[in-house]
C-alpha positions in Angstrom: -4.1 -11.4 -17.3 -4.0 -12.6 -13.8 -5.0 -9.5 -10.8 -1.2 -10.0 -9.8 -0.2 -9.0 -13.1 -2.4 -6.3 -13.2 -2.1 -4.8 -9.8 2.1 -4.9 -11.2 1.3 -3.0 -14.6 -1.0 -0.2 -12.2 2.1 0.6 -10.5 3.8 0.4 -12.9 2.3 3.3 -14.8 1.8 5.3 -11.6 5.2 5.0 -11.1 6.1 6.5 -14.4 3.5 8.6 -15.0 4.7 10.6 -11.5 8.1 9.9 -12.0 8.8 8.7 -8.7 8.0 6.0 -6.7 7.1 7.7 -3.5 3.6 7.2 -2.6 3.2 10.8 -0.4 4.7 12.1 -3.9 2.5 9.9 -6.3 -0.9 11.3 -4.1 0.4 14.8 -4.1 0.5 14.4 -7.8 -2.9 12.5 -7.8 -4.1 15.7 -5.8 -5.1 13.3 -3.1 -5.2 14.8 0.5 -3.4 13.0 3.1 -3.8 13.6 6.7 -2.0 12.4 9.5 -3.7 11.7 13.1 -4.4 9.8 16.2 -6.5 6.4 14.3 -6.3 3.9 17.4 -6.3 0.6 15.8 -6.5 1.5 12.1 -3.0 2.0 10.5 -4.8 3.8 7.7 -7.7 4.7 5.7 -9.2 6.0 2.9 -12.3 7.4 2.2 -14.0 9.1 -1.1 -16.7 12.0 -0.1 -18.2 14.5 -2.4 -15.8 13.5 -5.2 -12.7 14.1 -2.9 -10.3 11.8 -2.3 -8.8 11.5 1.2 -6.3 9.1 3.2 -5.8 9.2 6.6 -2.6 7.7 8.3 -1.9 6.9 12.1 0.8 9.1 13.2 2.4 6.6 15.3 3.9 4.9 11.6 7.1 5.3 10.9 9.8 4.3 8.7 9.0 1.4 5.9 5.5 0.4 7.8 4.9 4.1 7.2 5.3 3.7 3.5 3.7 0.0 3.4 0.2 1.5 4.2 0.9 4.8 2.9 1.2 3.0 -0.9 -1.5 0.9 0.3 -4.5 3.6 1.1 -3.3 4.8 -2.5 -3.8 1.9 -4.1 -7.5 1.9 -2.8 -7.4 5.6 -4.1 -6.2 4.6 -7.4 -8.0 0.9 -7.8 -11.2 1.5 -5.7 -12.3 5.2 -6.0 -15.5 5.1 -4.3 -14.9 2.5 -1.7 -14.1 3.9 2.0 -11.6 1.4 3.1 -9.7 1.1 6.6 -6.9 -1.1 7.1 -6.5 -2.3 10.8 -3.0 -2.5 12.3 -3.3 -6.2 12.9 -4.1 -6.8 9.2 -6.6 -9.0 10.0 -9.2 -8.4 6.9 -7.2 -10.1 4.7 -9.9 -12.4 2.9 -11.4 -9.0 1.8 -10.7 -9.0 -2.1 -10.1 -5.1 -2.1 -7.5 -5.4 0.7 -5.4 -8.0 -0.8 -5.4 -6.1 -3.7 -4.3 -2.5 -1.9 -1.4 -4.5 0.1 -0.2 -6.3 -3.4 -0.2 -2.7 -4.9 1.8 -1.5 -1.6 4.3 -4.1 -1.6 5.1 -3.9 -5.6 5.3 -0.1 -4.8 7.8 0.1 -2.1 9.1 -3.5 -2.0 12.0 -2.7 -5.0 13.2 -5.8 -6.9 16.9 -4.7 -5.9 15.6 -4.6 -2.2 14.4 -8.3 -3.0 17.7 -9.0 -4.3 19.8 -7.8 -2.0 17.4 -10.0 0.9 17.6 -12.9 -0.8 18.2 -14.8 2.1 15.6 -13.2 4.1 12.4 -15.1 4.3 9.1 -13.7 3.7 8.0 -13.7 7.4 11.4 -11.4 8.2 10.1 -9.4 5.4 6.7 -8.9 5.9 7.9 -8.1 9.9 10.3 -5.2 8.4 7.3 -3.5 6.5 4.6 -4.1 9.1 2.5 -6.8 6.3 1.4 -10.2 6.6 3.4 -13.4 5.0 1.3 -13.7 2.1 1.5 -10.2 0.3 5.2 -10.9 0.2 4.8 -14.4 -1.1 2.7 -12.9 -3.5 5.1 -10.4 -4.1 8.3 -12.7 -4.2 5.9 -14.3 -7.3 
């Protein structure tokens, strides 16, 4: 099974496990504590401490960026427990296996198949620009 596959099947069972597809929902459920503050140049991050698991988001997100790094900080919650992760507003650390792998969770998360469907003609760059992501998570995602 290829990690794209996999990643798709995680969510998957999240997804109906929690009933729901919101991520704030899914972490709720998850009992993951979320925080929202002033992060600078991080958009989010996660971090694991005393067997506690935590995501902080910048407050200046809003809207379906918001919800891209929202469902990606969970994904490092669900797929890599006791890694600290932060994910930089640029999205620059991209050749990082574990990042790649938190924004492929986030974009099969919040990135419906009907939304895909119904922006058929949009390409991947208009996209990725809607949900604050790089090009290649949504190629991935398009997949």
């Amino acid at each position: 099974m290829s990690d794209r596959e996999r990643i798709k099947r995680i969510v998957a069972y999240y997804m109906r496990i929690c009933e729901t597809s919101d991520p704030f929902r899914i972490a709720k459920q998850l009992k993951i504590e979320v925080q929202f503050g002033p992060l600078g140049d991080y958009a989010g991050c996660y971090l694991f401490a005393k067997n506690h698991r935590c995501i902080f988001i910048n407050n200046c997100l809003e809207g379906a960026e918001l919800l891209f790094v929202m469902a990606h900080e969970l994904g490092h919650a669900i797929m890599h427990r006791k890694q600290n992760c932060y994910f930089l507003r640029n999205y620059t650390c991209l050749n990082s296996l574990v990042e790649r792998e938190a924004n492929l969770f986030s974009a099969y998360m919040v990135i419906t198949d009907d939304f895909l469907e119904e922006h058929n003609n949009c390409s991947a760059s208009v996209i990725a620009e809607m949900y604050g992501c790089d090009c290649l998570t949504i190629e991935s995602r398009l997949k």
